[in-house]
ChimeraX commands (.cxc) that place a marker at each C-alpha (Angstrom):
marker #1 position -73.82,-30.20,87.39 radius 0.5
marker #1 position -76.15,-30.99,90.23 radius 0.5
marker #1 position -78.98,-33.76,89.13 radius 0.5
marker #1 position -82.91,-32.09,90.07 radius 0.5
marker #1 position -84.78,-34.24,91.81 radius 0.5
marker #1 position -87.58,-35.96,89.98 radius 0.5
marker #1 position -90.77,-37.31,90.82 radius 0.5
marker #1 position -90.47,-40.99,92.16 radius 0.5
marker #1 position -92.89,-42.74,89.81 radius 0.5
marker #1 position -90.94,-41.19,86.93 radius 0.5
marker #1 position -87.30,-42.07,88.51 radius 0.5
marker #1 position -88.95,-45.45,88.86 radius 0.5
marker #1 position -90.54,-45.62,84.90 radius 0.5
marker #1 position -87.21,-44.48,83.74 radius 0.5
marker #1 position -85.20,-47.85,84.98 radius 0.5
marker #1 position -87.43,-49.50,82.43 radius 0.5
marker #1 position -89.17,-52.44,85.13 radius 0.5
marker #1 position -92.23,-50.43,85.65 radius 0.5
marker #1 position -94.82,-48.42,83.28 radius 0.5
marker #1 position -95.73,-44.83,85.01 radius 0.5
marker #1 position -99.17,-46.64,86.16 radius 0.5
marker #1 position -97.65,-49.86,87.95 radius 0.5
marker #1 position -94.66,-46.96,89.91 radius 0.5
marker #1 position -97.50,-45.14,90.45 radius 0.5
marker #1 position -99.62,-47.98,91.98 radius 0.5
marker #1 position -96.61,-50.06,93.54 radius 0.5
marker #1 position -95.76,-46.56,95.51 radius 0.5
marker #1 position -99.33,-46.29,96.59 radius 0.5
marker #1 position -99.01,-49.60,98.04 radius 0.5
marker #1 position -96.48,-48.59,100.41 radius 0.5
marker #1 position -93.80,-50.88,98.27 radius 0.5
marker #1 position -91.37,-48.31,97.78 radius 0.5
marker #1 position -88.97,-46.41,100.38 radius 0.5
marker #1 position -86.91,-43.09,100.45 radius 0.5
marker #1 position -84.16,-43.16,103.06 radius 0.5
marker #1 position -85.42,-46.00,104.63 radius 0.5
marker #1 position -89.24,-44.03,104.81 radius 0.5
marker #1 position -91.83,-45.89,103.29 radius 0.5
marker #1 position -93.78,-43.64,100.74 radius 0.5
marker #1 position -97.30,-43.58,99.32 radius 0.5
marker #1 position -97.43,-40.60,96.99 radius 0.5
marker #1 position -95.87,-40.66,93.55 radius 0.5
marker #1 position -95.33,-37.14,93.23 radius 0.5
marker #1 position -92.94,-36.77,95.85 radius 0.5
marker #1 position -89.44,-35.78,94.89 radius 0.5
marker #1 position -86.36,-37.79,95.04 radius 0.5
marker #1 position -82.28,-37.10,94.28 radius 0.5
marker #1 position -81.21,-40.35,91.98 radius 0.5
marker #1 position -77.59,-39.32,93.20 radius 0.5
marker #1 position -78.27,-38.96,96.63 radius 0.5
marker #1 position -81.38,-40.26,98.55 radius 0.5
marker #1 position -81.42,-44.21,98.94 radius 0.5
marker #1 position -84.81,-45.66,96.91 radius 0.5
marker #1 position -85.78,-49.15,97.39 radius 0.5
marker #1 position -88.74,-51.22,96.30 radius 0.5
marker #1 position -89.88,-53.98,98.21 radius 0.5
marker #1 position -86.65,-53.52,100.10 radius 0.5
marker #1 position -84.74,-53.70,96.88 radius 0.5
marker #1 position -82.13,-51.26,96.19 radius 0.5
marker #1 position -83.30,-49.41,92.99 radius 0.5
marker #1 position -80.58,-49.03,90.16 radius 0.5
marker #1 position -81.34,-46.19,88.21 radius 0.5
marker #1 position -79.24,-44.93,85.48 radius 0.5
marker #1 position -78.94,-40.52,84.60 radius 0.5
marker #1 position -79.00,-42.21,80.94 radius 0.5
marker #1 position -81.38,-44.57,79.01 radius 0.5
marker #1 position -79.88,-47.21,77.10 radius 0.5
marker #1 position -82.55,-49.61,74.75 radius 0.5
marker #1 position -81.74,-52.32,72.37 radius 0.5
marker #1 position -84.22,-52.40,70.07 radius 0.5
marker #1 position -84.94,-55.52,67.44 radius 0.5
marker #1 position -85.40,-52.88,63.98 radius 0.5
marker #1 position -88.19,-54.64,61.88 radius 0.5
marker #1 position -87.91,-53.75,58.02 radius 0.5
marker #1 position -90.16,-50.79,56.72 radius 0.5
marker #1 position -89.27,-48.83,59.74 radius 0.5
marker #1 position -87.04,-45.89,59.37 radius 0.5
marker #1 position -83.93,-44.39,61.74 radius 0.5
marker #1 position -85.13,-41.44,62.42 radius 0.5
marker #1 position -86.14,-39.49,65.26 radius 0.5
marker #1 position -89.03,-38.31,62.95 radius 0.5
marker #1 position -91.06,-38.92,59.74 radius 0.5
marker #1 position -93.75,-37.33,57.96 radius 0.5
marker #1 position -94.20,-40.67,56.17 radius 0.5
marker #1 position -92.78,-44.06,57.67 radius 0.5
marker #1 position -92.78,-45.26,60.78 radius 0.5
marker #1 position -89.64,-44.28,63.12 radius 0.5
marker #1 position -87.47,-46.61,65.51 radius 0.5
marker #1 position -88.58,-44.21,68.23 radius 0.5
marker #1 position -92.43,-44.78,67.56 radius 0.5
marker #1 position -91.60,-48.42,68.82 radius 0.5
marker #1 position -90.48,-47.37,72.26 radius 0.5
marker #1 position -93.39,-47.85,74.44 radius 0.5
marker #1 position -94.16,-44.82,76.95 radius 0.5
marker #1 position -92.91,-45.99,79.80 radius 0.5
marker #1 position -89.44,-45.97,78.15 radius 0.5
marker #1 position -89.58,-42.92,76.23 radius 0.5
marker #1 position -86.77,-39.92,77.28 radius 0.5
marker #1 position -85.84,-36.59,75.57 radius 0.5
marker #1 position -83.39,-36.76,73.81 radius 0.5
marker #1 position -83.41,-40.73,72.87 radius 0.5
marker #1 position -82.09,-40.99,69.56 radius 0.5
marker #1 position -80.77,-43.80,67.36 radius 0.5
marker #1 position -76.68,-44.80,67.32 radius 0.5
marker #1 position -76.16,-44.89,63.97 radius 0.5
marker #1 position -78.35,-46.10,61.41 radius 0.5
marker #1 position -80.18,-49.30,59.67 radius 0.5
marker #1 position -81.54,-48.72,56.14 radius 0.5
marker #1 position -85.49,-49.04,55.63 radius 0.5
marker #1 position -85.02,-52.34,54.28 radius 0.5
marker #1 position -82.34,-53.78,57.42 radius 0.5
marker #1 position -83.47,-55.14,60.25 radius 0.5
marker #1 position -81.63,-56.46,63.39 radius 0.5
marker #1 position -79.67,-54.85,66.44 radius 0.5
marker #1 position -80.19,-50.60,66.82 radius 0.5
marker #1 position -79.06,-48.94,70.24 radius 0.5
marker #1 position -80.96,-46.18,71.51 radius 0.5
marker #1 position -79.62,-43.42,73.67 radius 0.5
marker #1 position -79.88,-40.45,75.38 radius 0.5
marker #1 position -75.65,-40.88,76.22 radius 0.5
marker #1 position -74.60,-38.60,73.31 radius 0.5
marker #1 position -71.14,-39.70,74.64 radius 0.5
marker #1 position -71.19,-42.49,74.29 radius 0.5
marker #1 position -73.17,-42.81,71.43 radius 0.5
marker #1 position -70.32,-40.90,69.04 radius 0.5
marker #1 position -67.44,-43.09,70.90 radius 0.5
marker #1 position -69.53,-45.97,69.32 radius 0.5
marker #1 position -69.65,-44.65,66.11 radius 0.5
marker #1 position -66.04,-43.51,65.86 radius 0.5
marker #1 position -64.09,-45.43,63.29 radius 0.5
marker #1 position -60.77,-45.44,65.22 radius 0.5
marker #1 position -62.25,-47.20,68.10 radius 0.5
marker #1 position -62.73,-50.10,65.83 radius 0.5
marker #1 position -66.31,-51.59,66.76 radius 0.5
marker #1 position -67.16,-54.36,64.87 radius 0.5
marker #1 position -70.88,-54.02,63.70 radius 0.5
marker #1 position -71.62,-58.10,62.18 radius 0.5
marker #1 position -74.31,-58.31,59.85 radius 0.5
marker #1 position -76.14,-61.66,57.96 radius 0.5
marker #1 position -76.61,-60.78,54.45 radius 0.5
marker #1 position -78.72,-62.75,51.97 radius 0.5
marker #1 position -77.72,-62.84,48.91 radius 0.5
marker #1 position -79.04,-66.14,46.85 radius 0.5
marker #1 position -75.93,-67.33,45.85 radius 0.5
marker #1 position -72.15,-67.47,47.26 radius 0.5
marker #1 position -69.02,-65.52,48.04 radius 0.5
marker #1 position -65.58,-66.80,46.78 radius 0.5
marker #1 position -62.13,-66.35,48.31 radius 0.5
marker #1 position -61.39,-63.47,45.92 radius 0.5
marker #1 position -64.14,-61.36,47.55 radius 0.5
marker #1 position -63.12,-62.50,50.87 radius 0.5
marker #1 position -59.45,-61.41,50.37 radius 0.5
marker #1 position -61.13,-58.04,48.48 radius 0.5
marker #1 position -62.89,-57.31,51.69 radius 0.5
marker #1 position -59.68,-57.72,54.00 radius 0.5
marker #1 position -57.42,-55.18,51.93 radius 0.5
marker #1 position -59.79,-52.29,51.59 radius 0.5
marker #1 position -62.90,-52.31,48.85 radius 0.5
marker #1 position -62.92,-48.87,47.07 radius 0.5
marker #1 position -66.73,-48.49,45.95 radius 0.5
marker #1 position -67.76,-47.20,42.45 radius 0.5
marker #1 position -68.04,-43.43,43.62 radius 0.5
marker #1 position -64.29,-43.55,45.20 radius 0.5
marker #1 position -65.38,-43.89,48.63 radius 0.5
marker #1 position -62.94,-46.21,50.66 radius 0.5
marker #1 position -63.39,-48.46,53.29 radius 0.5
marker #1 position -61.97,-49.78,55.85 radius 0.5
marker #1 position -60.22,-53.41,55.75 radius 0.5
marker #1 position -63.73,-55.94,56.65 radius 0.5
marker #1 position -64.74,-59.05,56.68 radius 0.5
marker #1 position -66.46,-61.82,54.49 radius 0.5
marker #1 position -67.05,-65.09,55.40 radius 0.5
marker #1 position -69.36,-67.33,53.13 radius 0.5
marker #1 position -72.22,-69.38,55.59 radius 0.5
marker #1 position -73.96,-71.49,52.99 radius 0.5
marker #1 position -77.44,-71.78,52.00 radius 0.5
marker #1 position -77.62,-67.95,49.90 radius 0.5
marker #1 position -75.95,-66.08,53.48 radius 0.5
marker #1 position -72.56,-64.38,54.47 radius 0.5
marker #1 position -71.50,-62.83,57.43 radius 0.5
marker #1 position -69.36,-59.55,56.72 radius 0.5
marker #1 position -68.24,-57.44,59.46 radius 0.5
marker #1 position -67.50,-53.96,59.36 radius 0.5
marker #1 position -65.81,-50.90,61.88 radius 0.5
marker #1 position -67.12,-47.77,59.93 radius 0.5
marker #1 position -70.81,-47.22,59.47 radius 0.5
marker #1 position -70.67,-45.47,55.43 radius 0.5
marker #1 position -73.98,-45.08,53.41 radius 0.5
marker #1 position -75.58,-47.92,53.03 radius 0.5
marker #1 position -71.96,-49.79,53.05 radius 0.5
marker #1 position -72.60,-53.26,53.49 radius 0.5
marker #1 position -75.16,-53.77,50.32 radius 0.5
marker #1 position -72.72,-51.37,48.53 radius 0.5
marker #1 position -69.84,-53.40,49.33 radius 0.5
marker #1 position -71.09,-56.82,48.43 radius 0.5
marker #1 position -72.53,-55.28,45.03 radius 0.5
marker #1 position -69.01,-53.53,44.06 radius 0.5
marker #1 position -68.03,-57.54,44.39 radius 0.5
marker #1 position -71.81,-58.25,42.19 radius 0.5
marker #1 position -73.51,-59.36,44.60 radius 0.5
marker #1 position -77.11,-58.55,45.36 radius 0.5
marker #1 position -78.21,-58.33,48.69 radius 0.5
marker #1 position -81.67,-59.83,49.74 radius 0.5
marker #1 position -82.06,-59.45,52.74 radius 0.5
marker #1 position -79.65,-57.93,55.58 radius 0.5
marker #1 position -79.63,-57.87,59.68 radius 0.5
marker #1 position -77.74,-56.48,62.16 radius 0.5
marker #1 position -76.65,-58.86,64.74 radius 0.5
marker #1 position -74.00,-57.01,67.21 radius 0.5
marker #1 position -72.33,-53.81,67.54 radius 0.5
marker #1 position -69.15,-54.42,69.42 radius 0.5
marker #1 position -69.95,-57.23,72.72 radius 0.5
marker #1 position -73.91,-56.03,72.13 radius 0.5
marker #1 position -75.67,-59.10,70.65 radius 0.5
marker #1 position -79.07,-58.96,69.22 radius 0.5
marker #1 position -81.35,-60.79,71.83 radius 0.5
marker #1 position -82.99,-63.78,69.81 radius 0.5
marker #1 position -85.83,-63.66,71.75 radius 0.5
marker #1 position -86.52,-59.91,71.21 radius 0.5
marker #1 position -89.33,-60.09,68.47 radius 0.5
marker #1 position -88.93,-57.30,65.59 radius 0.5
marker #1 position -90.46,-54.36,66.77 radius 0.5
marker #1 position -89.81,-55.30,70.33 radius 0.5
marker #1 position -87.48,-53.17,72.50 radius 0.5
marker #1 position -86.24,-53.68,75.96 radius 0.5
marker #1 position -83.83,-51.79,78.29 radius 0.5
marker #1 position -79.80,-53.53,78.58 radius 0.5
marker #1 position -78.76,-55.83,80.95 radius 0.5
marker #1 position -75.58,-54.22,83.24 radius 0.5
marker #1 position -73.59,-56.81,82.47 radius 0.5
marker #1 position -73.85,-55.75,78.17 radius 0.5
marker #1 position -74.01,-52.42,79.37 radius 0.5
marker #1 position -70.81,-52.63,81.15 radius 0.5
marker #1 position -69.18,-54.84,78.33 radius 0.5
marker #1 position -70.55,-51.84,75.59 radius 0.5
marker #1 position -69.18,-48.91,78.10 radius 0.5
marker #1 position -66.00,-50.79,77.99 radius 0.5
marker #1 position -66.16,-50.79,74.35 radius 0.5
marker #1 position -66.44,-47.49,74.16 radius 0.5
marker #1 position -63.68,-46.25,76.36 radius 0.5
marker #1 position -61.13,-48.67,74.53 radius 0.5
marker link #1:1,2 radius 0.2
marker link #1:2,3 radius 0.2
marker link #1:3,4 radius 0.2
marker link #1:4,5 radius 0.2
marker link #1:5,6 radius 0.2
marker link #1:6,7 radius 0.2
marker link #1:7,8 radius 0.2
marker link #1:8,9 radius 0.2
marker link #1:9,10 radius 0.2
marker link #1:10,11 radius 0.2
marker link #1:11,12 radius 0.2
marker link #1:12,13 radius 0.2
marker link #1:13,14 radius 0.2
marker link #1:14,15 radius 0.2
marker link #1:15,16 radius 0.2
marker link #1:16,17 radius 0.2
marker link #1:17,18 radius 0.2
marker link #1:18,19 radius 0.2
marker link #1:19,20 radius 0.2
marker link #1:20,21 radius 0.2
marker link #1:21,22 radius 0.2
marker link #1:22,23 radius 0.2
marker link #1:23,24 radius 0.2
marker link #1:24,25 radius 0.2
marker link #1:25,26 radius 0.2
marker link #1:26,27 radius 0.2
marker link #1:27,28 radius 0.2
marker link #1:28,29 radius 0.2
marker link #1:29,30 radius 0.2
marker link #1:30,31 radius 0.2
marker link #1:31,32 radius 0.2
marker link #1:32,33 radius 0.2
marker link #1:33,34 radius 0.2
marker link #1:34,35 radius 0.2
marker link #1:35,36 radius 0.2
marker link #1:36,37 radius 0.2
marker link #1:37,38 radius 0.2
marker link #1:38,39 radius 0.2
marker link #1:39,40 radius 0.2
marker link #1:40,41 radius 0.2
marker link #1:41,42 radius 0.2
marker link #1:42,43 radius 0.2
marker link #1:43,44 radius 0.2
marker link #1:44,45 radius 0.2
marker link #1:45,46 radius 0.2
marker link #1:46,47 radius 0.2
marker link #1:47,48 radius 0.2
marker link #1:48,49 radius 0.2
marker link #1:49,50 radius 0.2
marker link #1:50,51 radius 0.2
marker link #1:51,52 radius 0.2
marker link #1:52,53 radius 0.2
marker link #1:53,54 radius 0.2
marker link #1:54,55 radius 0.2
marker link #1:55,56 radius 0.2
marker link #1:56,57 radius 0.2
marker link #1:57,58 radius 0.2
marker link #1:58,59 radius 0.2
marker link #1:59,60 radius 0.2
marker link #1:60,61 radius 0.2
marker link #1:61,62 radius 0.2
marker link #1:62,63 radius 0.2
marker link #1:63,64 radius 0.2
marker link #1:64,65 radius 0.2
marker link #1:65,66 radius 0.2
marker link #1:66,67 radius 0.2
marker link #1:67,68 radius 0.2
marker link #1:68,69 radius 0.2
marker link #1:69,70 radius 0.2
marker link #1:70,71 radius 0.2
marker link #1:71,72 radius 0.2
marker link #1:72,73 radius 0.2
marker link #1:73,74 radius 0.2
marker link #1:74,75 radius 0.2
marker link #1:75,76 radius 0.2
marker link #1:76,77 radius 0.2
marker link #1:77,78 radius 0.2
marker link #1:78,79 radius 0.2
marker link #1:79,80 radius 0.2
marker link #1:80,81 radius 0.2
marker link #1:81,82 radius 0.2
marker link #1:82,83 radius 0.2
marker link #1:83,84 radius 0.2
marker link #1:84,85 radius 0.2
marker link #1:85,86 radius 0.2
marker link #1:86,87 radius 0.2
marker link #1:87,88 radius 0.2
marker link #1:88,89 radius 0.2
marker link #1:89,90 radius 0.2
marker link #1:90,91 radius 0.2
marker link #1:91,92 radius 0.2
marker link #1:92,93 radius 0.2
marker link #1:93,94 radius 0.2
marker link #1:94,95 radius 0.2
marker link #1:95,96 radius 0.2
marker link #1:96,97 radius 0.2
marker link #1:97,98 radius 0.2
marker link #1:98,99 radius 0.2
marker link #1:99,100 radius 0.2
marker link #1:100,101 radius 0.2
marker link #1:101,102 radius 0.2
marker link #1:102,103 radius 0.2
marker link #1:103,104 radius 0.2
marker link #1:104,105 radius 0.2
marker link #1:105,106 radius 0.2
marker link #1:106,107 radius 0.2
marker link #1:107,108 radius 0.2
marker link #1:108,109 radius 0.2
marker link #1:109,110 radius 0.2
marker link #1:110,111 radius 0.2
marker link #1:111,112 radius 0.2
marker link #1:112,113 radius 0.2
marker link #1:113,114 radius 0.2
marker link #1:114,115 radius 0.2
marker link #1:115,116 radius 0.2
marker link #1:116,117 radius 0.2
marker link #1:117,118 radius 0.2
marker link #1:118,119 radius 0.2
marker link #1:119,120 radius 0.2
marker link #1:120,121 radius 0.2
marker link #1:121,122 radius 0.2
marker link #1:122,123 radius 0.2
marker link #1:123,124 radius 0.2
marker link #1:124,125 radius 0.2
marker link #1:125,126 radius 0.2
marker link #1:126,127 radius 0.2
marker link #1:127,128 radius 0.2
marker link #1:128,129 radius 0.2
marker link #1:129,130 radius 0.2
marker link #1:130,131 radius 0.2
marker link #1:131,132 radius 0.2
marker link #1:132,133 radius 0.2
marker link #1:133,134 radius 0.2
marker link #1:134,135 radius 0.2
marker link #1:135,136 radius 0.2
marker link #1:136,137 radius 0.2
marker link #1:137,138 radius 0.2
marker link #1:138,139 radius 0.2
marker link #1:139,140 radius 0.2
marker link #1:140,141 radius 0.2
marker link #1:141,142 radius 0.2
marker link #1:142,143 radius 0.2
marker link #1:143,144 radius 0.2
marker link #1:144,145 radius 0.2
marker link #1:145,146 radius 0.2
marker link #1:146,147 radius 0.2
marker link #1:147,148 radius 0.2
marker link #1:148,149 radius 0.2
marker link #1:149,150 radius 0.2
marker link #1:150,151 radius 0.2
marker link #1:151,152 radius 0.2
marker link #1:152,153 radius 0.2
marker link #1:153,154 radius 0.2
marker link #1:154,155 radius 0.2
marker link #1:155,156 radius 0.2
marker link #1:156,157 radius 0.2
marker link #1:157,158 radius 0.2
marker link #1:158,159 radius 0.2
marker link #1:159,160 radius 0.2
marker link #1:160,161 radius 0.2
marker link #1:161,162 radius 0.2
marker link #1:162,163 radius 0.2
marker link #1:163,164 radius 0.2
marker link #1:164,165 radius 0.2
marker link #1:165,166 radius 0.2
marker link #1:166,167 radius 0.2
marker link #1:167,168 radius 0.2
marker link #1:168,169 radius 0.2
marker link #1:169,170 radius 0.2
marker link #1:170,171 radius 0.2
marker link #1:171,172 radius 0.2
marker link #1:172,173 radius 0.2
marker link #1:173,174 radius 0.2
marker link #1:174,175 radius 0.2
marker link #1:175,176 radius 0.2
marker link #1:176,177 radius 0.2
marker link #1:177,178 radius 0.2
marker link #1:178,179 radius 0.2
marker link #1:179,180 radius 0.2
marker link #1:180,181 radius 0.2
marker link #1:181,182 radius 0.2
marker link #1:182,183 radius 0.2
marker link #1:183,184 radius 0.2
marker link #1:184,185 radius 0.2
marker link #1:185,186 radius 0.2
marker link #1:186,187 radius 0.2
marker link #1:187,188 radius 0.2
marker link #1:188,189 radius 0.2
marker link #1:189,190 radius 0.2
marker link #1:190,191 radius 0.2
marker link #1:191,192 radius 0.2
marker link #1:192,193 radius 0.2
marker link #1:193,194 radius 0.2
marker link #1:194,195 radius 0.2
marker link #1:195,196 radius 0.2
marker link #1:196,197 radius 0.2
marker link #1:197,198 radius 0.2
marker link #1:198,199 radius 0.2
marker link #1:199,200 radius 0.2
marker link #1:200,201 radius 0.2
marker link #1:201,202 radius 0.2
marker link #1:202,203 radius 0.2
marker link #1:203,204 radius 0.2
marker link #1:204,205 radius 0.2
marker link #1:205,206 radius 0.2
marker link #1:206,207 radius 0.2
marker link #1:207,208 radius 0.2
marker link #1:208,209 radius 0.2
marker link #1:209,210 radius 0.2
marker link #1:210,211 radius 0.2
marker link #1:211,212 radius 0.2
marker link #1:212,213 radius 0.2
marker link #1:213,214 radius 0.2
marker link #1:214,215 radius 0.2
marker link #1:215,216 radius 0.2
marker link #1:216,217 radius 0.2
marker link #1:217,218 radius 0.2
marker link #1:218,219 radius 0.2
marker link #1:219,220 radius 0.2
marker link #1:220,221 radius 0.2
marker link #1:221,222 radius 0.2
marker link #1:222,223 radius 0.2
marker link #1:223,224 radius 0.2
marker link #1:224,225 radius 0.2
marker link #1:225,226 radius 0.2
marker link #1:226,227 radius 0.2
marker link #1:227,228 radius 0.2
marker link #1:228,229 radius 0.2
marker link #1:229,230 radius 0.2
marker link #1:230,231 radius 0.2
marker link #1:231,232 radius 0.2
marker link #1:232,233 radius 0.2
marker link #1:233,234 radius 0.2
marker link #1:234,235 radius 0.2
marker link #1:235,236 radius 0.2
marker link #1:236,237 radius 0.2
marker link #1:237,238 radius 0.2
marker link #1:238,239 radius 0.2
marker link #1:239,240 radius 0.2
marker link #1:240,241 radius 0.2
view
């Protein structure tokens, strides 16, 4: 299916470099260029797939899908929408908004840490699928310390109270109240489940990676910015494996 042409201050807003009001001013400028044409008016139309757009001589890479890595604060929920709380999505500022931008998977109300957002449906479900095996890491709090037992319990399988297996994981005791477990299936609220099936209360939890993605330690909770290509690449790899 052909790509329509879109307005060049919105193909520019959508690489997530510019808000609409700094494309709109840059192209008023004279800083951006179609074909090798300079341009002054943000309205006019462009063909991502097709027409050559530069800015300040600068090749632009845009993408036919949005892909954010957002740092999840607690007390925010993963949802699209909420006639209560607060959504993932109201943290995306304007200038990175798209339809269809959803969540890939989910972090409870309470976890905070790594969430992708995505309008690659795709790519999204390949993430999520548990026979691709991507590891999602998590720190878990949880005031006091795992044994071997519930290390080796973790590796063969736990079965939770309600009968609901999962998949072999990991448990590694860090010290100081905090464990690392890593999981490849994304089950209702699994990780606190898991750890309490083994009695122990979790704190606090946070997601730091899904697969290569690492949460960016200087992404503040509540910020959001777009991927790099390089951990896009290494996450489309992930996908496709």
């Amino acid at each position: 299916m052909k790509m329509p042409t879109l307005r060049l201050d919105k193909l520019l807003t959508d690489t997530g470099r510019w808000s609409r009001k700094e494309s709109r001013e840059l192209i008023r400028a004279g800083r951006a260029a179609v074909n090798g044409e300079t341009v002054r008016r943000p309205e006019q139309k462009a063909d991502p797939e097709r027409d050559a757009v530069a800015v300040d001589g600068a090749p632009l890479a845009w993408s036919a899908h949005s892909y954010l890595m957002l740092h999840k604060p607690c007390g925010v929920v993963t949802a699209t929408e909420d006639r209560r709380d607060r959504t993932v999505l109201d943290l995306v500022p304007e200038a990175l908004r798209r339809s269809g931008l959803a969540p890939v998977g989910r972090l409870d109300k309470d976890t905070s840490g790594l969430l992708l957002l995505t309008d690659d449906g795709a790519m999204a479900h390949a993430l999520l699928s548990p026979r691709r095996h991507v590891d999602k890491v998590y720190l878990a709090g949880i005031g006091g310390r795992v044994g071997e037992e519930d290390c080796a319990a973790f590796r063969a399988g736990l079965v939770l109270a309600d009968g609901t297996r999962c998949l072999p994981a990991e448990l590694e005791d860090l010290g100081d109240g905090l464990c690392r477990v890593t999981i490849r299936e994304g089950k209702y609220h699994q990780v606190r489940r898991m750890l309490a099936a083994r009695g122990h209360a979790v704190r606090t939890l946070c997601r730091l990676s899904v697969g290569p993605l690492r949460l960016d330690e200087s992404l503040a909770p509540g910020a959001v910015r777009p991927l790099r290509p390089e951990e896009l690449g290494a996450l489309r790899a992930a996908a496709e494996r």
